[in-house]
C-alpha positions as CSV (number, residue, x, y, z in Angstrom):
1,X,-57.5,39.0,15.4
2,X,-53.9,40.1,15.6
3,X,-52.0,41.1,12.2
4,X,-48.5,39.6,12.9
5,X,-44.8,39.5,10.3
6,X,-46.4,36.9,7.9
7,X,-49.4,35.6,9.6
8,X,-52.3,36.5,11.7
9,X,-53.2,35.2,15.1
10,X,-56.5,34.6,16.4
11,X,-56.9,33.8,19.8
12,X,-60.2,32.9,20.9
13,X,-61.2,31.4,18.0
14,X,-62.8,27.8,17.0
15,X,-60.2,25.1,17.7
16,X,-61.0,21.7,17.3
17,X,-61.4,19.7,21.0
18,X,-58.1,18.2,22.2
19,X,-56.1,20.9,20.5
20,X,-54.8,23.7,21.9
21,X,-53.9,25.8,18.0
22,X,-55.1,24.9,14.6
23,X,-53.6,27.0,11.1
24,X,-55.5,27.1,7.8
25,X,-52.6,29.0,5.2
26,X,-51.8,32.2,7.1
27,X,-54.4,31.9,10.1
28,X,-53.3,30.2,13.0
29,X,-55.7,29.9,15.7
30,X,-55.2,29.3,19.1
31,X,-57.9,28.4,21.8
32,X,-57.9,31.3,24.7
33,X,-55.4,31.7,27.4
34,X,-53.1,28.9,25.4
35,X,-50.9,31.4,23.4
36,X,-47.6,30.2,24.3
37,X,-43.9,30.7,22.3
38,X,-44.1,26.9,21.9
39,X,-47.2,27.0,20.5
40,X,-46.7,29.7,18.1
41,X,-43.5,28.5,16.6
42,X,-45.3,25.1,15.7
43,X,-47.9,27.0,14.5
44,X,-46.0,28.6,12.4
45,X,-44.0,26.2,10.8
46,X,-47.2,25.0,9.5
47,X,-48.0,28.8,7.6
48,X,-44.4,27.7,6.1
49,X,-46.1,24.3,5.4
50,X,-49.4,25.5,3.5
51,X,-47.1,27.7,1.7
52,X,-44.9,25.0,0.5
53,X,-47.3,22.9,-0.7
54,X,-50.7,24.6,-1.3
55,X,-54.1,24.0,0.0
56,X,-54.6,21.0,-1.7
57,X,-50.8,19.4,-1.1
58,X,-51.1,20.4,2.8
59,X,-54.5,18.5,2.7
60,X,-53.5,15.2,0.9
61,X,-50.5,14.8,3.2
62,X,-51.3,15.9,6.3
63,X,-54.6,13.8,6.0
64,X,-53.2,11.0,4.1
65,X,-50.0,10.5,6.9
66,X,-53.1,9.9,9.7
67,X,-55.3,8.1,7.7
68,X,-52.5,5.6,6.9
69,X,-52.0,5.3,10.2
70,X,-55.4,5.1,11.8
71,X,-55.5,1.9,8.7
72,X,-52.4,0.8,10.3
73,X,-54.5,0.5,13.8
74,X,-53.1,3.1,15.6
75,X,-54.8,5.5,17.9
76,X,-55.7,9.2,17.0
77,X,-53.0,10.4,19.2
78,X,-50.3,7.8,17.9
79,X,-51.6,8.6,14.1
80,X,-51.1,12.5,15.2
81,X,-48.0,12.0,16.7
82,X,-46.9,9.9,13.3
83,X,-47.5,13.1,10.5
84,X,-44.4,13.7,9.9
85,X,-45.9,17.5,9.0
86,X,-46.3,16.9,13.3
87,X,-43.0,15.8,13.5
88,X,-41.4,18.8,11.9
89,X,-43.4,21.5,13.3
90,X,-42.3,19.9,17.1
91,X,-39.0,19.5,16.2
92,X,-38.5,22.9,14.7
93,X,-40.3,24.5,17.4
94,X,-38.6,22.7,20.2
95,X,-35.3,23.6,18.2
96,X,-36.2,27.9,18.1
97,X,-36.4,27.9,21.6
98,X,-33.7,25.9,22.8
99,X,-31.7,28.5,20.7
100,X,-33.5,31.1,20.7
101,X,-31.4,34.6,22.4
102,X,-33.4,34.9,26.2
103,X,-33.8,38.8,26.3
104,X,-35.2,38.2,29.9
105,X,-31.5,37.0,31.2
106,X,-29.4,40.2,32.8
107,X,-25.9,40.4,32.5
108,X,-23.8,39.4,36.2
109,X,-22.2,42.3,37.5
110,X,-18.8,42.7,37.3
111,X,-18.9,40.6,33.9
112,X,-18.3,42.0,30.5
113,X,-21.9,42.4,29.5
114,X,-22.2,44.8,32.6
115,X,-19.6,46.9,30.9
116,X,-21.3,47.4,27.9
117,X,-24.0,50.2,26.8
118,X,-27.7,48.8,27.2
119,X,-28.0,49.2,23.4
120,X,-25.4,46.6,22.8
121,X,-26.0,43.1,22.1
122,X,-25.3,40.3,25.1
């Protein structure tokens, strides 16, 4: 288990089948070899979840949304896909790393950022 800012991260740990990560408050668990900066960042909007509304909130709404729509006759997948407590943790996840800064990318030489001292920010 891996102390992180905020949360830890157990990978390896007992994930329910079909899922690749699962958080309980500050634990987010992620079945082996799965540990991707997708995956995290949903993961962690959920620690932000259980700490917005508590054990007991997290619980009534998160199960609530997909038993409404399991009574509504949808399928596990489209009742999943239907939590809005889903929705947000894709959409802010998706959202982090379409903006996120990409250390990886190098400046083209000859550009400004190839003028600049490596401590300086691209």
């Amino acid at each position: 288990m891996e102390r992180r800012n905020g949360y830890r991260l157990w990978e390896g740990g007992p994930v329910p089948r079909g899922a690749d990560g699962i958080t309980v408050g500050s634990l987010v668990i992620v079945r082996r070899g799965r540990v991707t900066p997708y995956l995290v960042r949903h993961e962690l909007v959920h620690v932000r979840q259980w700490k917005r509304y508590g054990r007991v909130g997290f619980a009534a709404r998160y199960a609530g949304s997909y038993l409404k729509w399991r009574l509504r006759r949808k399928g596990h997948a489209g009742a999943y896909l239907r939590i809005p407590m889903e929705i947000e943790a894709d959409w802010v996840a998706r959202r982090s790393l379409s903006t996120a800064v990409r250390e990886e990318l190098q400046p083209v030489p000859g550009s400004l950022g190839a003028a600049l001292p490596p401590h300086f920010p691209v």
